[in-house]
C-alpha positions as CSV (number, residue, x, y, z in Angstrom):
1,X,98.4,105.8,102.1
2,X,98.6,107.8,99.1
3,X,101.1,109.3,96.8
4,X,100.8,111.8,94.8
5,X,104.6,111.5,93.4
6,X,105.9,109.0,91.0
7,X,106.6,105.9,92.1
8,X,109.0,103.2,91.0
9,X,110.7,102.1,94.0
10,X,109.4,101.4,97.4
11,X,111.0,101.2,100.8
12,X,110.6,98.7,103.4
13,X,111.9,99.6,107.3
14,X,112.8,97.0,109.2
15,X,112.8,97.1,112.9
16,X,115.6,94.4,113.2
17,X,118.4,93.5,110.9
18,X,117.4,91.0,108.3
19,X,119.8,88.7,106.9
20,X,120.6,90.5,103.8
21,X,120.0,87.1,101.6
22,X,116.5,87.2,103.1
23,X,115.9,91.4,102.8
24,X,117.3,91.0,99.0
25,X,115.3,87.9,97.6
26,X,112.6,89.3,95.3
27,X,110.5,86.1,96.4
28,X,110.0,87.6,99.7
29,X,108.3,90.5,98.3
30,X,104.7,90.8,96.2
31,X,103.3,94.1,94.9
32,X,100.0,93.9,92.5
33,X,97.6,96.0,90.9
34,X,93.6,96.1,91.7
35,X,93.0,95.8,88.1
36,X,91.2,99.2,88.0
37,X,88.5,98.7,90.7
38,X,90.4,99.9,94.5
39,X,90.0,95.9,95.3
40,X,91.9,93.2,95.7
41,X,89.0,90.2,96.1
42,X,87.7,90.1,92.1
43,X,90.3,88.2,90.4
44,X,90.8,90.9,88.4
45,X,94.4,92.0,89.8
46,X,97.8,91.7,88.3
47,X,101.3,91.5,89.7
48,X,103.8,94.3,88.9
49,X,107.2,93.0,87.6
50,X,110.0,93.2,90.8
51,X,113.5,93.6,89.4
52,X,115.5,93.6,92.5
53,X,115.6,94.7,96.4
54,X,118.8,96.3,98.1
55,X,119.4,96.6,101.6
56,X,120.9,98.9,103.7
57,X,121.9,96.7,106.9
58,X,123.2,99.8,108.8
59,X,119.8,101.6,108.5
60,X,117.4,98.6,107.9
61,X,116.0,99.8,105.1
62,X,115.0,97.6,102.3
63,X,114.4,99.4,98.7
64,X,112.0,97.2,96.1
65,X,112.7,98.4,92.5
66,X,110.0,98.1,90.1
67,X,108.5,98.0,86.8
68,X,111.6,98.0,84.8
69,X,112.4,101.6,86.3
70,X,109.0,102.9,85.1
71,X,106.6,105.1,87.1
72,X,103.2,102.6,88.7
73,X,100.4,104.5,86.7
74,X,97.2,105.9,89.1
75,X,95.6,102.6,90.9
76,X,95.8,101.2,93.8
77,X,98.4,98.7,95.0
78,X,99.2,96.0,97.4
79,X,102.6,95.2,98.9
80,X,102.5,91.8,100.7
81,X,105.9,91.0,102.7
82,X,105.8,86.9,102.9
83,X,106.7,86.3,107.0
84,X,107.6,82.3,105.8
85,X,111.1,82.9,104.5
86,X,111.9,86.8,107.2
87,X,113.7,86.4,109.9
88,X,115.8,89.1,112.1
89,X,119.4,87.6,112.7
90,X,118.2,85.3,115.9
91,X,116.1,83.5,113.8
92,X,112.8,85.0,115.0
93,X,109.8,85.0,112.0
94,X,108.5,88.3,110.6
95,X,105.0,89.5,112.6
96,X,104.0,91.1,109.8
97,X,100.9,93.0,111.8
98,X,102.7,93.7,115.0
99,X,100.4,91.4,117.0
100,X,103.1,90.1,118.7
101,X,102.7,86.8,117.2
102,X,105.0,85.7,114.5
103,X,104.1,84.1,111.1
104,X,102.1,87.1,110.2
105,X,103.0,88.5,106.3
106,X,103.1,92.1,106.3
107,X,100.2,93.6,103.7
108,X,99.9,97.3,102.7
109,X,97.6,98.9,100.4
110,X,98.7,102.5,98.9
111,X,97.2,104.2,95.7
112,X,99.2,106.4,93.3
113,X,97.5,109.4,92.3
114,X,99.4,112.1,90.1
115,X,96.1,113.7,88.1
116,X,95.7,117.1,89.4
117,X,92.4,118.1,91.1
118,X,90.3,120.6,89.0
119,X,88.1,123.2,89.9
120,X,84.8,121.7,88.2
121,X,82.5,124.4,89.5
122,X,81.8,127.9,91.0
123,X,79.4,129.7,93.2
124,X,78.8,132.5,91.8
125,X,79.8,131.2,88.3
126,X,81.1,132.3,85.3
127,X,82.3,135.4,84.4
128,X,80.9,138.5,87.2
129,X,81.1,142.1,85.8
130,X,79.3,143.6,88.8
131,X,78.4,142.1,92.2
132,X,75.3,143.9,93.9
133,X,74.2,142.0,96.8
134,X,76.1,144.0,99.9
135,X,76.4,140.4,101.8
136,X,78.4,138.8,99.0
137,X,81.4,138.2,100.9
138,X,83.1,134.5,99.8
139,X,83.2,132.2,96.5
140,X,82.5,128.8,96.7
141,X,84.8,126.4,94.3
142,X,84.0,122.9,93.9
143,X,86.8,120.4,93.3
144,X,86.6,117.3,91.2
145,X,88.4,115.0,94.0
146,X,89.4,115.7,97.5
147,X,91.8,117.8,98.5
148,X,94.3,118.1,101.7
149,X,92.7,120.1,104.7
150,X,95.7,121.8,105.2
151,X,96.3,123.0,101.3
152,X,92.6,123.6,100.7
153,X,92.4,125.8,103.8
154,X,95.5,127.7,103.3
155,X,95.1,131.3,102.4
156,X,97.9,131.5,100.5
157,X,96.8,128.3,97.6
158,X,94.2,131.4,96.1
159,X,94.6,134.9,95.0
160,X,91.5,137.1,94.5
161,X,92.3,139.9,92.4
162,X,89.9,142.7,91.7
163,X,90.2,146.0,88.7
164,X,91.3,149.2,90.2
165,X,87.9,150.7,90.1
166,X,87.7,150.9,85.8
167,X,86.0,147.1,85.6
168,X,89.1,145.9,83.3
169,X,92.0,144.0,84.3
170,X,95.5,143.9,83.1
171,X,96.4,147.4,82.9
172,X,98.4,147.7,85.9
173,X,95.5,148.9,88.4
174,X,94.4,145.9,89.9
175,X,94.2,145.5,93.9
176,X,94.9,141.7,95.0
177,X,92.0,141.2,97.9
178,X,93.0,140.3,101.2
179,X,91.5,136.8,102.0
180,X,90.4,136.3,105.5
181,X,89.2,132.8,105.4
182,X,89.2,129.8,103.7
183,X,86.6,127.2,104.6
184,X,86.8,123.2,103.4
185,X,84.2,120.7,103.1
186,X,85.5,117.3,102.1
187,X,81.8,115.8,102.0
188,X,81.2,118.4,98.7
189,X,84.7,118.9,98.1
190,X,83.9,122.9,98.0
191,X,86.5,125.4,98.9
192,X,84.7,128.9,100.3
193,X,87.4,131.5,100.0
């Protein structure tokens, strides 16, 4: 997964009740930084400091508090559940993969990602004073990183806006254009609206 929010918490959902000395011991619980490459296999990784873990028995719901409060930075990140000291409350050992087998930890990779993508591109580009080809009929933007489908395609994420017939805008005239379309291409990352 990946979040586009702040993070400085995460929660874990149990499917059983844990015994709450189990869901609350920070020793249980792992989360570490790829060190900058997406990875986990170079050596390169770091732990993130774990300052407690509450748990809501009635809902089942674990909460991991992190990094003294601060927001995880853009990376990627790893939260490993160790199944050796998890039970549920009849003893049974976490399956940490849902294989049905027990002795399993539980491993989950998310990124944080609060930069905000940028239009790096346009097709036609730069400033147009007069468009002459009759067929011209969409504007392609290109995007510096993916975007979701359904916010890229969404008619209402662009306003086109042309002069009231005088080529100037901001003197009240304007007409917004109806947009009809909106196409996305995640292999380019271009939006044709």
């Amino acid at each position: 997964p990946i979040t586009s929010g702040s993070i400085n918490s995460i929660r874990v959902y149990y499917s059983e009740d844990i015994p709450i000395v189990e869901a609350t011991d920070r020793n249980n619980y792992r989360v570490r930084a790829s060190g900058g490459d997406g990875s986990f296999k170079e050596g390169n990784e770091y732990y993130v400091r774990l300052n407690y873990v509450s748990y809501d028995s009635v809902n089942r719901i674990a909460t991991v508090y992190l990094n003294d409060g601060f927001d995880l930075g853009d990376e990627s990140y790893q939260l490993k559940i160790y199944n050796s000291t998890m039970h549920d409350l009849a003893g049974n050992v976490l399956d940490g993969n849902e294989n049905l087998l027990s002795r399993d930890n539980f491993v989950m990779t998310f990124t944080v990602d609060t930069s905000h993508p940028q239009i790096v591109a346009t097709d036609p580009s730069g400033v147009i004073e007069y468009v002459t080809d009759p067929n011209f009929d969409h504007i392609d933007l290109l995007f510096d990183e993916n975007l979701l489908p359904i916010e890229a395609t969404d008619p209402s994420s662009y306003i086109v806006v042309r002069s009231g017939n005088d080529g100037t805008f901001n003197d009240g005239n304007e007409v917004t254009v109806t947009i009809d379309r909106v196409q996305w291409d995640a292999a380019s990352r271009i939006v044709s609206v």
